[in-house]
C-alpha positions as CSV (number, residue, x, y, z in Angstrom):
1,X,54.5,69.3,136.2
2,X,54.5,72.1,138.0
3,X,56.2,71.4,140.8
4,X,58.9,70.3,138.0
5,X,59.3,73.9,136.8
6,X,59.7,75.4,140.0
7,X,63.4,73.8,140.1
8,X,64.8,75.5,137.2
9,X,67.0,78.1,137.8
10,X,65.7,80.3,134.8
11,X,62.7,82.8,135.9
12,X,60.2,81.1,134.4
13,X,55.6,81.9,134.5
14,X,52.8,80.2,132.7
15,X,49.8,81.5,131.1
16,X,46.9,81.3,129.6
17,X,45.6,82.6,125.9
18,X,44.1,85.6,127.7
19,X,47.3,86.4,129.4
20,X,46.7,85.3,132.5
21,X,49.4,84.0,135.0
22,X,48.7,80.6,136.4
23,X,52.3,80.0,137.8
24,X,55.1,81.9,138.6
25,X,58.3,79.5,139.9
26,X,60.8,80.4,142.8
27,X,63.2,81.9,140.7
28,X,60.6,84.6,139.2
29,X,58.3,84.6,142.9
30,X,62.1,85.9,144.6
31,X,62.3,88.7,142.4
32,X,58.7,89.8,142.2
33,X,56.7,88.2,144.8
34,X,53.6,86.1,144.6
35,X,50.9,88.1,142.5
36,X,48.6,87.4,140.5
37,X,46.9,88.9,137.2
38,X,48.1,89.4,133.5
39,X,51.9,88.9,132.8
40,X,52.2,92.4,131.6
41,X,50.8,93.9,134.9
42,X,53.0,91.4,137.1
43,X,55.9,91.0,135.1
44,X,56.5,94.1,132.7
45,X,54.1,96.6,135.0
46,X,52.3,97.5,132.0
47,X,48.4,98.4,131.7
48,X,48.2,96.5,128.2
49,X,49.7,94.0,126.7
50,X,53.1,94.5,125.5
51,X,53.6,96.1,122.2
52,X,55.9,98.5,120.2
53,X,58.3,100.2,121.1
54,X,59.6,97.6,123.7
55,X,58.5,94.4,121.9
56,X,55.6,92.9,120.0
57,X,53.9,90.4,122.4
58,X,55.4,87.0,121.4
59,X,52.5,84.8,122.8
60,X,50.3,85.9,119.5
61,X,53.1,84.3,117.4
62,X,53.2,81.1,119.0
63,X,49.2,80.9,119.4
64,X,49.8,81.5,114.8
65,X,52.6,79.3,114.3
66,X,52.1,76.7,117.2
67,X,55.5,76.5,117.9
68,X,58.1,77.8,120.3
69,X,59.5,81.3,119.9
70,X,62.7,82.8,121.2
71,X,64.5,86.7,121.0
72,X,66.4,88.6,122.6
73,X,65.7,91.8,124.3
74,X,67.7,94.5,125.0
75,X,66.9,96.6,128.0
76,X,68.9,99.6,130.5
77,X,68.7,98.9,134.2
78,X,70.5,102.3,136.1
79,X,73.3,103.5,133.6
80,X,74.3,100.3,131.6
81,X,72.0,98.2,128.9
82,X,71.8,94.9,129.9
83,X,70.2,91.4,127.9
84,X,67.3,89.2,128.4
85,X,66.4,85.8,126.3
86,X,63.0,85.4,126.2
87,X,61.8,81.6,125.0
88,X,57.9,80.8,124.7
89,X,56.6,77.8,124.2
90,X,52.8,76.4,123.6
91,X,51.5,73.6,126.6
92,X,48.3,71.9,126.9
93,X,45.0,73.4,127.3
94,X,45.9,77.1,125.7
95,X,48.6,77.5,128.0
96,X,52.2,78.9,127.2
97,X,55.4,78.9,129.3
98,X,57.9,81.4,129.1
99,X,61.3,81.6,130.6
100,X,63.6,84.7,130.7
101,X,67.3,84.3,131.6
102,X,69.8,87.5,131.7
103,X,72.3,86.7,128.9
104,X,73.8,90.1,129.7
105,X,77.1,88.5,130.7
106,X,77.3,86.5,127.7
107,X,76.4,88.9,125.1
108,X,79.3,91.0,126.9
109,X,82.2,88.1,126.5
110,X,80.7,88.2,122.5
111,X,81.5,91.6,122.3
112,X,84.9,91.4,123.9
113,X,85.1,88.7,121.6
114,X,84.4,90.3,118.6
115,X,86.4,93.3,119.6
116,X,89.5,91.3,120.1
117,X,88.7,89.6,116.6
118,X,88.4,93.2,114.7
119,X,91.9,94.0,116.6
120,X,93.7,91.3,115.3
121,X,92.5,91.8,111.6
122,X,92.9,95.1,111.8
123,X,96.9,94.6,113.1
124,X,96.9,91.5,110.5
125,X,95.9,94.5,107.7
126,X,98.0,97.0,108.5
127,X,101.3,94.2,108.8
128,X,100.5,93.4,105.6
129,X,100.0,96.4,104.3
130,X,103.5,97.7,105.3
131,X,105.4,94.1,105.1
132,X,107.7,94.0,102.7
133,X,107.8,97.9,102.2
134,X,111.7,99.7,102.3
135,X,110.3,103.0,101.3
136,X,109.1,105.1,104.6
137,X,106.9,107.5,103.0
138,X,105.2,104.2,101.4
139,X,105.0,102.4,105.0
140,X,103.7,105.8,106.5
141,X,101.0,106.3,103.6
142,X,99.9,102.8,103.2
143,X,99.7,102.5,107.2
144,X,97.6,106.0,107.4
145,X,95.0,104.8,104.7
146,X,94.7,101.4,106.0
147,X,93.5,103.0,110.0
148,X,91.3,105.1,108.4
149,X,90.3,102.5,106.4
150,X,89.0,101.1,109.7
151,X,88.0,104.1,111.8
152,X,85.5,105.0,109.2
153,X,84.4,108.8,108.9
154,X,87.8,109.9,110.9
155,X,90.4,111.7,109.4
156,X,94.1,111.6,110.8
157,X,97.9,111.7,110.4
158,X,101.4,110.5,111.4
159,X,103.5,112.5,112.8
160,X,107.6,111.5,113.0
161,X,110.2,113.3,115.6
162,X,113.1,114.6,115.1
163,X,115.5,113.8,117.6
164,X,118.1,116.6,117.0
165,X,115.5,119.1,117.7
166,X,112.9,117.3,119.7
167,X,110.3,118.3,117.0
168,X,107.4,116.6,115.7
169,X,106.2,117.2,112.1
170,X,103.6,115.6,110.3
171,X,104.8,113.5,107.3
172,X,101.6,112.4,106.0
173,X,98.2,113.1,107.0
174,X,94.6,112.7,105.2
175,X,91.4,114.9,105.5
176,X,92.9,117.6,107.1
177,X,93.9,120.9,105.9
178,X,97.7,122.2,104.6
179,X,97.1,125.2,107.1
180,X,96.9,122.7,109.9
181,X,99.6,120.9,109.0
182,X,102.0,124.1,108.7
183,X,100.5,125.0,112.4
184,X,101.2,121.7,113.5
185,X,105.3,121.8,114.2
186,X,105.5,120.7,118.0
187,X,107.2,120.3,120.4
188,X,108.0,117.4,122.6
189,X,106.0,117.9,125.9
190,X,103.9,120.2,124.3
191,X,100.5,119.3,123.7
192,X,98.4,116.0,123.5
193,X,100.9,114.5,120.5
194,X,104.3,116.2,122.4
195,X,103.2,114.5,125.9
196,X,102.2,111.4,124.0
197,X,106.2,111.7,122.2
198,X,107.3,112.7,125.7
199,X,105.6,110.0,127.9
200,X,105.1,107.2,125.5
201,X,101.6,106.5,126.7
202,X,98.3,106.9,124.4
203,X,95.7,109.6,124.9
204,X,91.9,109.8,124.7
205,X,89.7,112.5,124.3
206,X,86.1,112.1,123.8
207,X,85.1,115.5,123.4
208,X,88.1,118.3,122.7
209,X,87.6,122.1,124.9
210,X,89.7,124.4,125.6
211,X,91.1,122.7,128.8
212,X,91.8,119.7,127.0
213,X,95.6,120.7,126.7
214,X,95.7,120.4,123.2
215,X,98.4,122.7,121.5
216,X,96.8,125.0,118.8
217,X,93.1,124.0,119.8
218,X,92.3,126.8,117.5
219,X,93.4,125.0,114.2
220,X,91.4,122.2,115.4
221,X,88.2,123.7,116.3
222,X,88.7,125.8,112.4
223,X,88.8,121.8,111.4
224,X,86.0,120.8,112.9
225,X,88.0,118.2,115.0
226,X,85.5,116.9,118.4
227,X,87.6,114.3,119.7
228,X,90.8,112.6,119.2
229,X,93.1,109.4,119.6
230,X,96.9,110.3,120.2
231,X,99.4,107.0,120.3
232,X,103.0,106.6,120.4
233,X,104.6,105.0,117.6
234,X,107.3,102.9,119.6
235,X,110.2,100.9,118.7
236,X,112.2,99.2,121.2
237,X,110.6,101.4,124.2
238,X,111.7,104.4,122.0
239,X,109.5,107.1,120.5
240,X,110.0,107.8,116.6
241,X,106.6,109.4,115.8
242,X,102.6,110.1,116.9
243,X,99.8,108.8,115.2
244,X,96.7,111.0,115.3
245,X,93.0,109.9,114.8
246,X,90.8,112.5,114.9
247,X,86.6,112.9,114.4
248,X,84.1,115.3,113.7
249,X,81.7,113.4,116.2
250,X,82.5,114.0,120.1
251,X,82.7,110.7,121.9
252,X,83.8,108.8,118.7
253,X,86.5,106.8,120.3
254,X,86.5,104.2,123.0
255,X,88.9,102.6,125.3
256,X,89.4,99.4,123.3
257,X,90.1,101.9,120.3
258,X,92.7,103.6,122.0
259,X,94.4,99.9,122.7
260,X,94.4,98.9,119.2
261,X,96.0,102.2,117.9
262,X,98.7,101.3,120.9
263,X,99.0,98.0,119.4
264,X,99.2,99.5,115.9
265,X,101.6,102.2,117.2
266,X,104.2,99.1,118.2
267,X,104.0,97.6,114.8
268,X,104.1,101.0,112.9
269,X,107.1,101.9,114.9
270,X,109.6,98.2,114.5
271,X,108.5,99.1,110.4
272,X,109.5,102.7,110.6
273,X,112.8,102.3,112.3
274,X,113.2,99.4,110.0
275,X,112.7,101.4,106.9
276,X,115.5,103.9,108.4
277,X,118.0,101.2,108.9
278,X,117.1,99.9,105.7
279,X,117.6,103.8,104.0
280,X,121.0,104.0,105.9
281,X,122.5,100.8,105.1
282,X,121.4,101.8,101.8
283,X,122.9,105.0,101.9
284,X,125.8,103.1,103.4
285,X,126.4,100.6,100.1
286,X,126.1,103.6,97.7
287,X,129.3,105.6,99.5
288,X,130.9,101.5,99.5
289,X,130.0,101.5,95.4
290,X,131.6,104.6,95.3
291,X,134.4,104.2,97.0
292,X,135.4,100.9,95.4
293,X,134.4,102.7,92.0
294,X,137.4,104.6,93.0
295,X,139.4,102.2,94.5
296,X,139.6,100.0,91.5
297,X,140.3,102.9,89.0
298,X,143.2,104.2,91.6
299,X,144.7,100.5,91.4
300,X,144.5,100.2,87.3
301,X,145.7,103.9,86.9
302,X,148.6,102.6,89.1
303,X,148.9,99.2,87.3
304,X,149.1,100.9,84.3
305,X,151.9,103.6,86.0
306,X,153.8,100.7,87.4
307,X,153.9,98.3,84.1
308,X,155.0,101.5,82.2
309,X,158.1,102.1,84.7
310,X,158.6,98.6,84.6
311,X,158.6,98.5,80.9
312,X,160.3,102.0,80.2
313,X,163.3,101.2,83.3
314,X,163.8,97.9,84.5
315,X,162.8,96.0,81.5
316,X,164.9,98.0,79.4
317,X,168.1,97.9,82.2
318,X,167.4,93.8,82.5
319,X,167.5,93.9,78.5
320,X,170.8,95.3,78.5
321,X,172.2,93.9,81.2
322,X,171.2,90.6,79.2
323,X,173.0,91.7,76.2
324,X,176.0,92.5,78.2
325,X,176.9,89.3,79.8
326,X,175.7,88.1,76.1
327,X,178.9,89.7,74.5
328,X,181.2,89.1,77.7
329,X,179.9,85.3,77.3
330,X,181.3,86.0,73.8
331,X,184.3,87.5,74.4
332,X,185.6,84.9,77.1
333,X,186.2,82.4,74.6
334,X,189.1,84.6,73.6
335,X,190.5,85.6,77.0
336,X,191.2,81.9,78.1
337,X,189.5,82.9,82.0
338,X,189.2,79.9,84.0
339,X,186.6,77.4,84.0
340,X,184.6,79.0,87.2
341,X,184.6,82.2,86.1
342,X,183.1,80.9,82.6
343,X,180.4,79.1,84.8
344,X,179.8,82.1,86.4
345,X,178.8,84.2,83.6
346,X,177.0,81.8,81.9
347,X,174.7,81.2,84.9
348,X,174.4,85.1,85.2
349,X,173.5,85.4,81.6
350,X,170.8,82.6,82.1
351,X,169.1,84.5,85.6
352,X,169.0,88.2,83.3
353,X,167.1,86.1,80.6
354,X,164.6,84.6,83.0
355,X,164.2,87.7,85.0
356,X,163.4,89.6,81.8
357,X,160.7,86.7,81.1
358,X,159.3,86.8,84.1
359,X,159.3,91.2,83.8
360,X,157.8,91.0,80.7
361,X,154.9,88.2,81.9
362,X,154.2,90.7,85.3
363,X,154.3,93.7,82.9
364,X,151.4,92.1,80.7
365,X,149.3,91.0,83.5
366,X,149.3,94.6,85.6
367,X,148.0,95.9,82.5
368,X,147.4,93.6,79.3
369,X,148.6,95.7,76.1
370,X,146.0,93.0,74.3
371,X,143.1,94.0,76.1
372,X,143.1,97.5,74.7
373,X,144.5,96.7,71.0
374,X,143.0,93.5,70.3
375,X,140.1,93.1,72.6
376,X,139.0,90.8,75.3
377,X,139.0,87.1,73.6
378,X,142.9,87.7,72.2
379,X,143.6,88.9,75.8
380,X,141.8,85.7,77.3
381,X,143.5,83.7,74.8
382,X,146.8,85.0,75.7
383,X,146.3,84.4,79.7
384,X,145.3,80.5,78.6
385,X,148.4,79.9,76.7
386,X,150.2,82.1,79.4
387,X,149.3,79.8,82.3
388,X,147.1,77.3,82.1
389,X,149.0,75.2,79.1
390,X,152.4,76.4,80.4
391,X,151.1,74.3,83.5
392,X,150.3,71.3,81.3
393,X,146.7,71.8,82.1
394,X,144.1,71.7,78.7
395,X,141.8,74.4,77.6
396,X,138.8,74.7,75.9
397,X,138.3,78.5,74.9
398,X,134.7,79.3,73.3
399,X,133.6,82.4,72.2
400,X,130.4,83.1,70.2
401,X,129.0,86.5,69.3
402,X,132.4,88.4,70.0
403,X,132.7,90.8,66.9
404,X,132.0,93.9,68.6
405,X,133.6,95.3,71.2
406,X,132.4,96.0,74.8
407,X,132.7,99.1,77.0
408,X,136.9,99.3,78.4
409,X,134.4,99.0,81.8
410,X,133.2,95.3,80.8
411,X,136.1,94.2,79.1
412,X,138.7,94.9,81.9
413,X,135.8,93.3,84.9
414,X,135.3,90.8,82.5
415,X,139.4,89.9,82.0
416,X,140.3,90.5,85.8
417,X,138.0,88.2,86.7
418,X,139.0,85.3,83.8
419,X,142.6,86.4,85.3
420,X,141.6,85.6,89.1
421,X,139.6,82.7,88.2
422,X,143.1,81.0,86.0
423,X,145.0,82.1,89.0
424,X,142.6,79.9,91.7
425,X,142.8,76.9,89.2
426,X,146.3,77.1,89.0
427,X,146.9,77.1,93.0
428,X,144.5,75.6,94.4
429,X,142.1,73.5,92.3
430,X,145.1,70.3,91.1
431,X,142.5,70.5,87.6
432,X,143.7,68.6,84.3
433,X,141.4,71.0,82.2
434,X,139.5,73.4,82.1
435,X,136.5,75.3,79.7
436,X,136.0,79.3,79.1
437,X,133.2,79.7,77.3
438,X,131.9,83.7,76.6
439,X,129.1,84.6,75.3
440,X,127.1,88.1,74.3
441,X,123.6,88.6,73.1
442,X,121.9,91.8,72.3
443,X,121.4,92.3,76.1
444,X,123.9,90.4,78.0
445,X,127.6,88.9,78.1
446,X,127.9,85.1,80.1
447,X,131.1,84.3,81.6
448,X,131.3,80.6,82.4
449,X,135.1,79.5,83.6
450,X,135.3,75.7,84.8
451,X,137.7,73.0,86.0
452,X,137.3,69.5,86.9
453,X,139.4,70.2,90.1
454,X,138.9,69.2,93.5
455,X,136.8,71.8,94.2
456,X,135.8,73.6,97.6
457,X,132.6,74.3,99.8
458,X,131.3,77.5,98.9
459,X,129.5,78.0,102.6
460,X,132.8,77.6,104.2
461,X,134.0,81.1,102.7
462,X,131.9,83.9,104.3
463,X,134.3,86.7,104.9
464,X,138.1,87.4,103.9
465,X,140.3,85.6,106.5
466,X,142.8,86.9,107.6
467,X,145.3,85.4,105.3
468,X,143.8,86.4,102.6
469,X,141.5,83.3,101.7
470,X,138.5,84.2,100.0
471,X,139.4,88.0,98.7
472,X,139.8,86.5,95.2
473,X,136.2,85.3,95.1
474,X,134.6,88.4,96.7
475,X,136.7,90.5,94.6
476,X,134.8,88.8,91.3
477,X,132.1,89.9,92.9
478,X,132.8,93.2,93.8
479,X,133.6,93.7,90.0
480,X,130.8,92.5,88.5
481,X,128.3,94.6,91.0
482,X,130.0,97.8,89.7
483,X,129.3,97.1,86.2
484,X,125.8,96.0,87.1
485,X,126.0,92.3,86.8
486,X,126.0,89.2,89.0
487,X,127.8,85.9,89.5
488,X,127.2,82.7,90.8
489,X,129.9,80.2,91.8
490,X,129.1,76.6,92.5
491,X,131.4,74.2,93.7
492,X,131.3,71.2,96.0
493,X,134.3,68.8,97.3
494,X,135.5,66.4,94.4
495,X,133.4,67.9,91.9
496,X,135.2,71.1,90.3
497,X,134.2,74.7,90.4
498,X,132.0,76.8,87.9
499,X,132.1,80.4,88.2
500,X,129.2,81.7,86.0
501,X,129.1,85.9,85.5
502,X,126.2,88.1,84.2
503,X,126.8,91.3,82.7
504,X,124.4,93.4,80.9
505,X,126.3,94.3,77.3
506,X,126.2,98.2,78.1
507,X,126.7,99.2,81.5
508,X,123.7,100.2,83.3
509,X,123.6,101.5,87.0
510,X,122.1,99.1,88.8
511,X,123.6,97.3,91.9
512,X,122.5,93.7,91.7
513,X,122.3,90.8,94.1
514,X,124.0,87.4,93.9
515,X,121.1,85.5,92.2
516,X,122.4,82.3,93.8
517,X,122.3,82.6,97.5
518,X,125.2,79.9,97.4
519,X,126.9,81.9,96.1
């Protein structure tokens, strides 16, 4: 049996109850030579059997239990700590076997193991921690509390730069003082957290001295601070900010912390300059708001100018140029002019009378007189009558909870869009009828226009062409944004259009989305 053992590659001895070697194999006779006496004396050069503080001595435990034991022990050899698995197990005659094999390498690849797993939840946290977030004080506080969260004990902040000046500030920070923080303006190149903005490369300090280059070492020594972790926070290879991680404790921080805060400095940085594209585009659709808020109370100011000229001048001069070829029309029955001339005048008379229609039509639709006397169903009703029956096409108007009337605000969106929306039916949509059906509740007013035209595909219309297809649509939209609402139009090829709006019944501030993303 013997001769066996010797084989295995595993330093391996037997003994006896009383501790005495009666084999040592090649593997263990290489590293020790041949000796003999107790396995404490030849193995663990010990003068008694092994006991506390390095280990309890096994063999008792098997010679109790009468059954195979196995540990592992922890040991330094020069300046690094190293790992031994020790198995014993009982043979015949009171003798035991134990084999020792150096699992150092092993317990090493668990430990890069388990470090790599810690990285990646800690990244995972922190990404969704901040996913999702617009705010940037939000992303920078959730972010902050979450590290800390994970370098327990250690206090910290995040520092962002300001590119016009090429100053860093902290914007949020926790555990440390408001004197620090007003100490703390600096500089890019200046310092650990300025050479860190500067160079984009982490820093390390296990234990902070006066040569460490920090700027304003004495704010950190008046906080207790020992050592440190400086990372940029990157996006695209640029520098927007630092992040700090600081201890009490000198030597807190090791290498593979450093390279997670790197890792965590990427991701902090992409949601940072995110969240500033995000405050800028939002920024950007407030001015738009504005500026179409304007826009659209420019154009009914000048509708209303224009369709009072019209009215007060033209429609007046077309009236009585009507009336004149009226009386001439008269008066040539007694003059006896020739048959051409009396053609003449006639057809005249005829283009005055239908140019005086169609003035009085364009008058009413650049701004409808029944939209401010009446109120918004009388002026709907009117634009049905107006166009779609004078186009043989048939109507169904609905209205239900109409009595009271709506901010001028609503009620012009409200009519503008019934007026673009008769218009597209009219030109493009070869529809036999159509339904308006509106609607208002204590909260909100429901447009609904349909036709049982030919319809369109709403994904082919993403922008306004160049000829002008699609600004009718977007225009709806645009109105019903201003006063708060949203609206959704479906249509597919052969089955008609609906155009459905939302409007709350008093005008509120907000800037909604398109519910419908087809639409």
């Amino acid at each position: 049996m013997y001769g066996l053992l010797d084989y295995i590659e595993d330093e391996l001895f037997v003994i006896d109850n009383s501790y005495n070697v009666k084999f040592l194999n090649r593997a263990l006779k290489n590293k020790i030579g041949s000796k003999e006496g107790k396995c404490f004396e030849i193995v663990e050069r010990r003068s008694v059997p092994c006991g506390p503080p390095i280990w309890e001595c096994p063999v008792r435990r098997v010679i109790k239990e009468k059954k195979g034991v196995s540990f592992i022990h922890p040991y330094h050899e020069g300046d690094g700590l190293r790992y031994l698995k020790v198995s014993i197990y009982p043979l015949e005659e009171d003798s035991f076997v134990e084999i020792r094999r150096d699992v150092s390498a092993e317990r090493e690849l668990e430990r890069h193991i388990i470090i790599h797993h810690n990285h990646l939840d800690a990244i995972s946290r922190i990404s969704s921690a901040v996913s999702g977030l617009g705010d940037l004080r939000k992303i920078l506080e959730t972010a902050i509390d979450t590290i800390l969260e994970i370098f327990t004990g250690s206090i910290g902040g995040i520092l962002l730069l300001d590119e016009k000046k090429g100053v860093l500030r902290y914007e949020v920070y926790r555990g440390l003082s408001l004197n620090f923080i007003e100490g703390m303006e600096v500089k890019k190149g200046e310092g650990i957290s300025g050479s860190v903005a500067e160079r984009g490369e982490p820093i390390l300090l296990s234990e902070i001295s006066d040569k460490s280059g920090v700027y304003r070492v004495d704010l950190l020594k008046k906080e207790s601070i020992s050592s440190m972790v400086s990372v940029p926070l990157k996006a695209k290879e640029k520098v927007v900010g630092v992040l700090n991680v600081m201890s009490n404790t000198p030597n807190r921080f090791k290498r593979e912390d450093m390279y997670l805060l790197s890792s965590v400095g990427y991701q902090l940085g992409m949601a940072i300059e995110q969240a500033r594209l995000y405050e800028r585009l939002r920024n950007a659709r407030e001015r738009y708001k504005k500026l179409l808020e304007v826009a659209m109370v420019i154009q009914e100011e000048e509708r209303k100018r224009i369709a009072r000229e019209l009215h007060d001048e033209t429609s007046q001069n077309l009236t009585a140029l009507s009336l004149n070829l009226r009386a001439i029309k008269d008066m040539m029955e007694e003059e006896g002019l020739s048959k051409d001339v009396k053609e003449l005048i006639v057809k005249s008379h005829g283009i005055a009378v239908d140019a005086s229609v169609e003035l009085t039509r364009i008058i009413r639709e650049l701004r409808p007189t029944l939209l401010d006397t009446l109120g918004l169903p009388a002026a709907i009703n009117h634009l049905v009558e107006a166009n779609l029956k004078s186009k043989n096409i048939d109507a169904e108007i609905i209205f239900n909870e109409m009595e009271e009337r709506l901010s001028p605000e609503t009620e012009l969106a409200l009519f503008r869009i019934t007026q673009e929306a008769l218009s597209n039916i009219i030109r493009h949509s070869k529809a036999k009828t159509a339904r308006i059906y509106l609607n208002c509740d204590e909260e909100e007013c429901v447009l609904r226009i349909e036709d049982d035209g030919i319809g369109f595909n709403v994904q082919d219309i993403k922008t306004i062409e160049e000829g002008g297809r699609g600004a009718g649509l977007f225009g709806m939209k645009e109105r019903v944004r201003l006063i708060g609402g949203y609206c959704n139009i479906d249509s597919k090829p052969g089955a008609g259009t609906k155009i459905t709006v939302h409007v709350p019944k008093h005008k509120t501030k907000g800037d909604e989305e398109d519910k419908d993303p087809d639409s």
